[in-house]
N, C-alpha and C positions, 0 to 999 in steps of 0.2 A: 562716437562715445568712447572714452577712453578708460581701458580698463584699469584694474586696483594696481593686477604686474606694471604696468604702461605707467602708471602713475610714479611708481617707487622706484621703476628702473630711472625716470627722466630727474627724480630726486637724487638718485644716489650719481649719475652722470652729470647734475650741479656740484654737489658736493667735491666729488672723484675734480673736477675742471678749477673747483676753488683752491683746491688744498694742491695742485701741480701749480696755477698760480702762484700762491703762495711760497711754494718751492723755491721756482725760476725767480722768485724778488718781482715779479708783476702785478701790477693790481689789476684787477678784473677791469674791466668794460663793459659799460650799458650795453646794450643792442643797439642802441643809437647810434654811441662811440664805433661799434663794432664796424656797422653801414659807413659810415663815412671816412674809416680805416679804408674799406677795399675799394672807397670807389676815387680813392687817391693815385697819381699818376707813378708808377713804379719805373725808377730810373733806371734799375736792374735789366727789367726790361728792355727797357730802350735801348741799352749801350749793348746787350749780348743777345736780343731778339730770339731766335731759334731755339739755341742752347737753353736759355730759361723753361722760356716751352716744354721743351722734353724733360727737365729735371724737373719740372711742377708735373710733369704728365697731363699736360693741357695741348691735346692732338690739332683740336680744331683752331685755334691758334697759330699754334705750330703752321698747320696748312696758312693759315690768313701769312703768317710771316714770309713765309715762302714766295708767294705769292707777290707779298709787299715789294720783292725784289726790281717785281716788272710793273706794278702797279705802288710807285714811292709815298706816296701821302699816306697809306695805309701804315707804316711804320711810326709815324706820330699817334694814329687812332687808339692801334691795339696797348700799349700799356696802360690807360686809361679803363683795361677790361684784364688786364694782366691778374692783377690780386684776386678779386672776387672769385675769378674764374680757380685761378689756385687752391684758393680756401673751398672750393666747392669740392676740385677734382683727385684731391689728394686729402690723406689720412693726415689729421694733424694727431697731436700729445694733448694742447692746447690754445690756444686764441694767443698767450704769450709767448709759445713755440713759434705758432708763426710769426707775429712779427718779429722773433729775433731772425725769424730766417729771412724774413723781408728786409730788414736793417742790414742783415750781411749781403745780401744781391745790390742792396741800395747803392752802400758803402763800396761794393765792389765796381760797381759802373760807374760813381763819380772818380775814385783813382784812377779807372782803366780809361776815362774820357779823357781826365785831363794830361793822363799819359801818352795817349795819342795825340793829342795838341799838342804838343812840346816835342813829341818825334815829328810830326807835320811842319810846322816852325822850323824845326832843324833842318830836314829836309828841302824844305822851301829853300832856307838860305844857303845850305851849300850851294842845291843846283843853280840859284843864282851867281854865288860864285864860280860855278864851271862854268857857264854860261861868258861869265865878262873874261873871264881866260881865253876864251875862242877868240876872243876880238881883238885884234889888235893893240896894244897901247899907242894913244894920241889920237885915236879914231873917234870921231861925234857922229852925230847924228849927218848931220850936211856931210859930211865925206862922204858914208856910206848912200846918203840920197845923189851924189855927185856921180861916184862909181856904177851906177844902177843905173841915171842917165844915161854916163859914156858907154856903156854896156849896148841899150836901149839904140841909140845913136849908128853907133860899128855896125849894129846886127841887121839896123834897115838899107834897105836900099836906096 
């Protein structure tokens, strides 16, 4: 049974939620819309794992992540429990606060992935080019299987 205060407080905490909406340029969200916001896969998540954790103060996570280290499939699971758990563990302003701040974790893991592909890529192909610098020029494959032979050959008796 809920009281008259209970009543007016949960009124004016609608109110107080609409009008910071309104502020931030958001429009509100069903409770429907709301559900189906957190139980969306956060990429944030995914690309910075740990770090997010702690900046949402989401501990038990935090531990599953950790964990994911030695046990790998777990790091695809948990951002799929990322958001909800966020919105749960931590003080928001409002429902449009958080998703701006989910938008900037988003936004921030999709550049810092495809940043690390493109250092990956780079990487790759240098060390492929130091790699064919070791080798000889005019050497194929058959010389070096020739060499390994006469090797093989010399060394028996």
């Amino acid at each position: 049974m809920m009281t008259e205060s209970g009543e007016k407080e949960k009124l004016i905490d609608r109110a107080l939620a609409s009008e910071i909406a309104k502020e931030e340029g958001v429009a509100e969200i069903s409770q429907e819309g709301k559900s189906k916001y957190l139980r969306q896969f956060s990429f944030g998540a995914f690309v910075f794992g740990p770090i997010y954790f702690i900046a949402m103060a989401d501990w038990p996570l935090l531990a599953a992540s950790i964990v994911g280290g030695i046990f790998f499939p777990i790091i695809f699971i948990l951002p799929f429990f990322a958001r909800a758990n966020a919105w749960r563990r931590r003080k928001w302003i409002s429902f449009g606060h958080f998703q701006q701040n989910q938008k900037a974790w988003d936004k921030a893991g999709v550049y810092s992935f495809a940043l690390l592909a493109i250092l990956y890529i780079l990487a790759s192909y240098f060390l492929i080019k130091y790699i064919e610098g070791l080798i000889p020029s005019g050497t194929d494959l058959n010389t070096l299987k020739d060499s390994v032979k006469t090797l093989q050959d010399l060394s028996s008796p």
